[in-house]
C-alpha positions as CSV (number, residue, x, y, z in Angstrom):
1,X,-34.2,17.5,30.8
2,X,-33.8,14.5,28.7
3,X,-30.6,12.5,29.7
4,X,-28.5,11.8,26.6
5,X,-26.3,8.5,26.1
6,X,-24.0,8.4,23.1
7,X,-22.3,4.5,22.7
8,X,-19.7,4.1,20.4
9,X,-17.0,1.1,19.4
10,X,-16.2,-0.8,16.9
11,X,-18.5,-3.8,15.0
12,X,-19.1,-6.7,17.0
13,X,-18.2,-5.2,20.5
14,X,-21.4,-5.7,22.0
15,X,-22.9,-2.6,22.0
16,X,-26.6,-3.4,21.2
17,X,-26.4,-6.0,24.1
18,X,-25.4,-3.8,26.2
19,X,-27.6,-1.4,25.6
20,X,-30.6,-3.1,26.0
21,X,-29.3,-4.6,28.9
22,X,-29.1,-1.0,30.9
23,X,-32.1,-0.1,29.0
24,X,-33.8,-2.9,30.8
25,X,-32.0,-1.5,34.2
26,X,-33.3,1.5,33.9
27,X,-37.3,0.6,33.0
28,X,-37.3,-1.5,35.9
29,X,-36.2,1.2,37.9
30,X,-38.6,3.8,37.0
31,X,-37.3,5.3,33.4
32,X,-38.6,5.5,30.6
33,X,-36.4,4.5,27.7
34,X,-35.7,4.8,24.3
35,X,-32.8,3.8,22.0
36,X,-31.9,4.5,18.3
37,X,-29.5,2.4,16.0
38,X,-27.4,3.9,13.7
39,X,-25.7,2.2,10.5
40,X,-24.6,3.1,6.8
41,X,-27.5,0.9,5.2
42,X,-31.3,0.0,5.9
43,X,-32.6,-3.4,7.4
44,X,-30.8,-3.7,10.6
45,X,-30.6,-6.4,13.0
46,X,-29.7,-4.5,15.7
47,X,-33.3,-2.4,15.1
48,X,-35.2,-5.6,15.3
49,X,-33.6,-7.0,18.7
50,X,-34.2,-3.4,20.3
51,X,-37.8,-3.5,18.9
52,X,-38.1,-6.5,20.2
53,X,-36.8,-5.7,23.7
54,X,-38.2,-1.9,24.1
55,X,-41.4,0.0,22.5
56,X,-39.2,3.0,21.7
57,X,-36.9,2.4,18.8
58,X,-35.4,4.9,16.4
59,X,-33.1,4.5,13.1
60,X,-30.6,6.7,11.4
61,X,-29.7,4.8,8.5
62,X,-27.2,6.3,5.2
63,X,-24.1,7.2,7.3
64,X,-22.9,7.5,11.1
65,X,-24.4,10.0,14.1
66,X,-21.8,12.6,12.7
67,X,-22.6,12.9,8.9
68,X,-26.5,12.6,10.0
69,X,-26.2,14.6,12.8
70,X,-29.8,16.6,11.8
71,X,-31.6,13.4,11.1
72,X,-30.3,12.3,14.4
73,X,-32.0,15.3,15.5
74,X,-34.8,14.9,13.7
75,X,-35.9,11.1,15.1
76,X,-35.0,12.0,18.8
77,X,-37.7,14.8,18.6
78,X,-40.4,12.0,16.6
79,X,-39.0,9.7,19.3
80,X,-39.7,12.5,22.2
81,X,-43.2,14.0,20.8
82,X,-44.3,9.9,20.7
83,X,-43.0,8.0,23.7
84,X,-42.0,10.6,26.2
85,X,-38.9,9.5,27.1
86,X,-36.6,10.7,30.0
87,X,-33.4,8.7,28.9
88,X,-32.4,7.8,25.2
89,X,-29.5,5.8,24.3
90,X,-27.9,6.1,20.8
91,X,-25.3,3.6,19.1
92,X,-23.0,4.1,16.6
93,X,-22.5,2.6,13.8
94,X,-19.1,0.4,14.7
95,X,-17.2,2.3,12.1
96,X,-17.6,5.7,13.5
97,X,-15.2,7.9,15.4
98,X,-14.5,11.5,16.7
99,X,-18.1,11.3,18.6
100,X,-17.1,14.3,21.0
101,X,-16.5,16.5,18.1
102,X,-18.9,15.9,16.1
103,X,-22.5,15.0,18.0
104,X,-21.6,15.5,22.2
105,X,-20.9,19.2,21.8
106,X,-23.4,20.2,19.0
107,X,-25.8,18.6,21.3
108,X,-24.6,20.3,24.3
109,X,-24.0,23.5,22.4
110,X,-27.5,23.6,20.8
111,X,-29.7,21.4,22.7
112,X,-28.7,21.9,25.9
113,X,-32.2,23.0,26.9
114,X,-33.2,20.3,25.6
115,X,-30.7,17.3,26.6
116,X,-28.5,16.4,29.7
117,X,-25.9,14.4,27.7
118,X,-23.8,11.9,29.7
119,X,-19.9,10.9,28.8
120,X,-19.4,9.1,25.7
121,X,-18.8,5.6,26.1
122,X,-16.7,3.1,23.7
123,X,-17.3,-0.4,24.5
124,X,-14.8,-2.6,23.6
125,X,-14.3,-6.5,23.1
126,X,-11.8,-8.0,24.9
127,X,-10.5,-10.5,22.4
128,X,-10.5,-7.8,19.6
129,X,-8.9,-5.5,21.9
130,X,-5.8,-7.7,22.6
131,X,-5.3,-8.6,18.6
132,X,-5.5,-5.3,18.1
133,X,-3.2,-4.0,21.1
134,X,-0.5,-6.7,20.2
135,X,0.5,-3.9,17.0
136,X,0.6,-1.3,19.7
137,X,2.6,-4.0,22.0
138,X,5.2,-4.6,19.4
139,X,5.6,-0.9,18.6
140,X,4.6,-1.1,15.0
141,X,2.9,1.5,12.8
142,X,-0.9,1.5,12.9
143,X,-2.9,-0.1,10.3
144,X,-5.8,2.3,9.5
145,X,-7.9,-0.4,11.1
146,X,-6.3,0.2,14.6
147,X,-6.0,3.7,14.0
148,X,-9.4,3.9,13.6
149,X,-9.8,1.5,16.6
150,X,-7.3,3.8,19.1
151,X,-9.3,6.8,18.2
152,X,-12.6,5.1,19.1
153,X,-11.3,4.3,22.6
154,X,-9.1,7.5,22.7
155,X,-12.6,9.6,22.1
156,X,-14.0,8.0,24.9
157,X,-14.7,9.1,28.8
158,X,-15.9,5.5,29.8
159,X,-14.4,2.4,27.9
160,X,-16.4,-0.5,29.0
161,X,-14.5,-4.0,28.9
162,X,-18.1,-6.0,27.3
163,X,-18.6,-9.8,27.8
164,X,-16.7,-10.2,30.5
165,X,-18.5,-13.6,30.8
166,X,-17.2,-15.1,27.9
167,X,-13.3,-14.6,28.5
168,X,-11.4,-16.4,31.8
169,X,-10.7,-14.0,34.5
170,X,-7.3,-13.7,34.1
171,X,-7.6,-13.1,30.0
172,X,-10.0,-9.7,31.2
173,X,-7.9,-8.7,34.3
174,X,-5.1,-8.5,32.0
175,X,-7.4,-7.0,29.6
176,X,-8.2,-4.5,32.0
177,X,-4.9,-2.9,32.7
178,X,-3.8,-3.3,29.0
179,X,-6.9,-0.5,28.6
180,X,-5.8,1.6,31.8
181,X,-2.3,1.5,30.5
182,X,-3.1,2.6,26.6
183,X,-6.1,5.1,27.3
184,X,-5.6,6.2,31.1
185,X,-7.4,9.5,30.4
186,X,-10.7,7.5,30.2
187,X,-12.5,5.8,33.3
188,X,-12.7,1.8,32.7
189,X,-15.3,-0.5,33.6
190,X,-15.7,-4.3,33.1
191,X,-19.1,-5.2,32.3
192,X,-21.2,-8.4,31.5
193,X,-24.8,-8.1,29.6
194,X,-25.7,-11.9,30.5
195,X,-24.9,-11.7,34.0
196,X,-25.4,-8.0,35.3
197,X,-21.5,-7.6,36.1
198,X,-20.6,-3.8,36.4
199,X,-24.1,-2.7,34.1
200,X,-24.9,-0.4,38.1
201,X,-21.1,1.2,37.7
202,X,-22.5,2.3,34.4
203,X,-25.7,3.4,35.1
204,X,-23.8,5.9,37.6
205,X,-21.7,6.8,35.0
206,X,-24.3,7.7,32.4
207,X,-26.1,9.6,35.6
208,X,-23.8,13.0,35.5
209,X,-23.1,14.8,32.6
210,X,-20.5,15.1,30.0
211,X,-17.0,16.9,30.3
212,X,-16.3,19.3,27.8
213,X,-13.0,16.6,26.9
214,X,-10.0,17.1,24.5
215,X,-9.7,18.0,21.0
216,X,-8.9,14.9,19.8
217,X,-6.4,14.8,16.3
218,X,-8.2,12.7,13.9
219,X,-6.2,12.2,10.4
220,X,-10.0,11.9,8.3
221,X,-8.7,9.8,5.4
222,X,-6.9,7.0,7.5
223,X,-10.4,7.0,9.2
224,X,-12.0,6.8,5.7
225,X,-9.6,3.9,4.8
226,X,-10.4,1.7,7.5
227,X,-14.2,2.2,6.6
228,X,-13.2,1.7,3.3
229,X,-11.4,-1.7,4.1
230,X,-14.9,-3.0,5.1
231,X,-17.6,-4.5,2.7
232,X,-20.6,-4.1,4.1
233,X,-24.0,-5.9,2.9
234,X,-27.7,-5.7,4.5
235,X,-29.8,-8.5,3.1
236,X,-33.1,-10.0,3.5
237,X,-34.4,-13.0,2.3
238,X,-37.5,-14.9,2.8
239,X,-37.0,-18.5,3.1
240,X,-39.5,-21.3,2.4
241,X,-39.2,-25.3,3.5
242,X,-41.5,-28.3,2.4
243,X,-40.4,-29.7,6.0
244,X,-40.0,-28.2,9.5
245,X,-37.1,-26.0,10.3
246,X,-35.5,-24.7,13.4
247,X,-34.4,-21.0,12.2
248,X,-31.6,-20.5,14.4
249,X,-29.9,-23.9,12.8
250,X,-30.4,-22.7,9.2
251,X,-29.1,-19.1,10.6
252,X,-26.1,-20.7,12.4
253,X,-25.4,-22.9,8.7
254,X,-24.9,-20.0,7.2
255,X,-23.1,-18.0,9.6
256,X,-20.4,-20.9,10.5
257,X,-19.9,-21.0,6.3
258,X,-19.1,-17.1,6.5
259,X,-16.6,-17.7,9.3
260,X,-14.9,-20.4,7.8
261,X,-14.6,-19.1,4.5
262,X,-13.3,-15.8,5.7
263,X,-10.7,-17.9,7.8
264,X,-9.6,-19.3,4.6
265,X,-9.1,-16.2,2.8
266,X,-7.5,-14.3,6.4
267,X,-10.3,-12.0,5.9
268,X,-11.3,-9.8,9.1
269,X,-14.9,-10.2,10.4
270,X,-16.3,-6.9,12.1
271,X,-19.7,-8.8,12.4
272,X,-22.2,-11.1,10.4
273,X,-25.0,-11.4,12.4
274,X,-28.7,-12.6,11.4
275,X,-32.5,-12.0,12.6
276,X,-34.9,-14.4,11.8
277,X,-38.3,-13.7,12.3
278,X,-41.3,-16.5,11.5
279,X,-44.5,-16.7,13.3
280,X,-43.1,-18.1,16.5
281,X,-40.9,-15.1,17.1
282,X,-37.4,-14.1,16.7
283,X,-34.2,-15.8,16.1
284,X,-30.7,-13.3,16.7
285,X,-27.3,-15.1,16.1
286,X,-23.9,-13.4,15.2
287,X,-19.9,-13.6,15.0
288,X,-17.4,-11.3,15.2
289,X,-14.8,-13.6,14.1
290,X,-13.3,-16.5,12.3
291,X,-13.1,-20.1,13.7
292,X,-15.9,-19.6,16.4
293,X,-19.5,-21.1,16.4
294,X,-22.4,-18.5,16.5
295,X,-23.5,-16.8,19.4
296,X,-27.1,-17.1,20.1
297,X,-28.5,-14.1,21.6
298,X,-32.7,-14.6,21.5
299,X,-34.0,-18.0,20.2
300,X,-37.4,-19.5,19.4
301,X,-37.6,-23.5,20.0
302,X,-40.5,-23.8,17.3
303,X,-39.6,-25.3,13.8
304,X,-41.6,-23.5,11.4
305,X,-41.6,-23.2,7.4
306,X,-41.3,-20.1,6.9
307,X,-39.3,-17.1,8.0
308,X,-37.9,-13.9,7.1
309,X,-34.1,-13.2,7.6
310,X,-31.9,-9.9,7.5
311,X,-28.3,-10.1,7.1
312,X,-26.1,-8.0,8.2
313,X,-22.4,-8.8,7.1
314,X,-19.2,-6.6,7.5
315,X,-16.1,-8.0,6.4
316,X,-12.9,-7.1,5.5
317,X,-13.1,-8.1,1.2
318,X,-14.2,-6.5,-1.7
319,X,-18.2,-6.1,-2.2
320,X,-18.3,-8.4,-5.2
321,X,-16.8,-10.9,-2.9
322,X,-18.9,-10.3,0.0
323,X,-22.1,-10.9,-2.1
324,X,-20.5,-14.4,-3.4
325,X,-19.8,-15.3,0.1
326,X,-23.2,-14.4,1.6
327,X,-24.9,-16.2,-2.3
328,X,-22.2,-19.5,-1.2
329,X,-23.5,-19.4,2.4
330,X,-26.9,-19.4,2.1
331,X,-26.9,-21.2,-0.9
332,X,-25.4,-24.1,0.9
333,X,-28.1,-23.8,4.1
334,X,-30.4,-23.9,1.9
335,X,-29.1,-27.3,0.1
336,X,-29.0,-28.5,3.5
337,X,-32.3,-28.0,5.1
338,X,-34.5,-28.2,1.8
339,X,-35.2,-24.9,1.8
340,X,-35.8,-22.3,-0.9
341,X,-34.7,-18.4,-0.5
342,X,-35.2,-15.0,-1.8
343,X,-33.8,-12.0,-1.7
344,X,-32.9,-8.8,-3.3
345,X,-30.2,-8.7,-5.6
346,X,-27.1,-8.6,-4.2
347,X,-26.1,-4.9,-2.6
348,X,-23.3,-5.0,-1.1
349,X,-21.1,-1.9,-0.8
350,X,-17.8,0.6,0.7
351,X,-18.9,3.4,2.7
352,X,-18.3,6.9,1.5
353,X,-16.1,9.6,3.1
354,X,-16.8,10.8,6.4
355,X,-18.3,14.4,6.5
356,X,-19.4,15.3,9.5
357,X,-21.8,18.6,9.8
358,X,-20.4,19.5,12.9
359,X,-16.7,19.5,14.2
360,X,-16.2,21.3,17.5
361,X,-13.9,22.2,19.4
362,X,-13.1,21.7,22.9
363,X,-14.5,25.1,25.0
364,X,-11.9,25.6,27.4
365,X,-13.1,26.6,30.8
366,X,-16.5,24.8,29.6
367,X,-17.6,22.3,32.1
């Protein structure tokens, strides 16, 4: 039997990080590993750091796990027939929601010959978790953006507190029970990709199989307004420079210039991250919100001349604004360092209504 990891949460939690990061775990112990991405667009990021990290690596691009449920399907078996794996790890795209539902029991239900699938896990950002708990706090009415977020975490067996290593201890221990006291049906875990914190309490999670869980009420069209509320834009560009460049200072230019614009305008970041591939290697830098520098998650030291970058931007604007923001950004790196880009034109877009294939529910008596 193939063991089965679903990982959902919203944009920016840290998901891929932690991902490869158990991925990593589990090679060196033995297993053999495969992961697959999962977003509303081509030209990932997230693809290129996991192909970069692992030699199995799937994609299931135009929509999330549960409206492409048979493609999902479809590249776990190309994935299987090629690599042989005995564990595959599959992320959501950070807009997605009602996971049991729609893609845990369908697979249990008909590939359970085929897959031992483990509890869905919902990682979760500590600082984005507290902004968004302060409307639950204050006993407000949800915005469809924490709606969506609730449901994410409510769907969840295991929410894992990510980058524990980037908050003070008090911030997550208060963190921590704010997400025992809101979702105690779930079992919480505090975890740190960089440092190895709490990634062997989730390798024993992921080691037993799935609950049957709780139907879970979903109210689909506040879930497609808060996708809805997001522009989202997948970009590549090849840049050119008559003089050396570092590519992760041109990448951070132009991620700092999304961040402070959007700070301006008070609009929400789900992510903007970049990959920046030249000769010397790869370059993978993001932010997940306003007023903080660029997180740096693989470098190359080498100045080069050329490179290829994808963006990956979801913010909360309208698309035509979203493509003059990215234009302004990179327009400005590239006045800065002397270099020259192109790209495609400008794409960026709202994803469409959520309509998931499968929508189960709960078996009771079902273990």
């Amino acid at each position: 039997m193939i063991r089965f990891i679903a990982l959902s949460g919203f944009l920016g939690a840290g998901k891929t990080t932690t991902m490869l990061a158990v991925a990593r775990r589990l090679e060196a112990a033995g297993r053999r590993v495969a992961v697959v991405t999962n977003d509303q667009s081509d030209d990932l990021v997230d693809t290129k750091l996991a192909r970069g990290a692992l030699g199995a690596v799937g994609e299931v691009t135009g929509g999330c796990f549960c409206c492409r449920f048979e493609d999902l399907v479809d590249v776990v078996r190309e994935i299987v027939e090629e690599h042989r794996p005995d564990t595959i790890i599959a992320e959501s795209v950070g807009s997605c929601t009602d996971l049991q539902a729609t893609v845990i029991r369908p697979l249990r239900r008909y590939y359970g010959n085929t897959f031992a699938v483990a509890p869905l896990t919902a990682v979760a950002d500590p600082l984005r978790f507290r902004a968004f708990a302060r409307v639950w706090e204050r006993g407000e009415p949800d915005t469809d953006m924490t709606y969506l977020y609730r449901r994410q975490l409510d769907d969840a067996e295991v929410i894992v507190v990510g980058k524990a290593d980037v908050v003070p201890a008090a911030h997550l221990d208060v963190t921590e029970a704010a997400v025992r006291e809101h979702f105690p049906h779930a079992r919480v875990l505090v975890c740190s990709a960089l440092t190895g914190l709490g990634l062997d309490r989730l390798v024993a999670e992921w080691s037993v199989d799935a609950a049957e869980g709780r139907d879970l009420e979903v109210d689909y069209d506040r879930y497609a307004a808060a996708e809805a509320a997001l522009a989202w834009q997948n970009r590549t560009f090849d840049v050119e420079a008559a003089g050396d460049v570092l590519p992760v200072d041109w990448g951070r230019s132009v991620l700092r210039r999304i961040g402070e614009e959007c700070a301006v305008r008070d609009w929400l970041v789900g992510h903007a991250k970049a990959s920046l591939e030249s000769s010397s290697g790869l370059t993978k830098l993001g932010i997940t919100g306003t007023g903080v520098e660029p997180v740096v998650d693989v470098e190359t030291p080498d100045p080069v001349r050329t490179f290829r970058v994808v963006l990956n931007a979801r913010i909360a604007c309208e698309p035509e604004e979203l493509d003059r923001l990215v234009a302004e950004a990179v327009g400005a790196a590239d006045e800065r360092f002397g270099t020259g880009s192109r790209g495609a034109p400008a794409s960026a877009f709202k994803p469409g209504y959520p309509r998931p294939l499968h929508r189960l529910a709960a078996e009771v008596g079902r273990s």
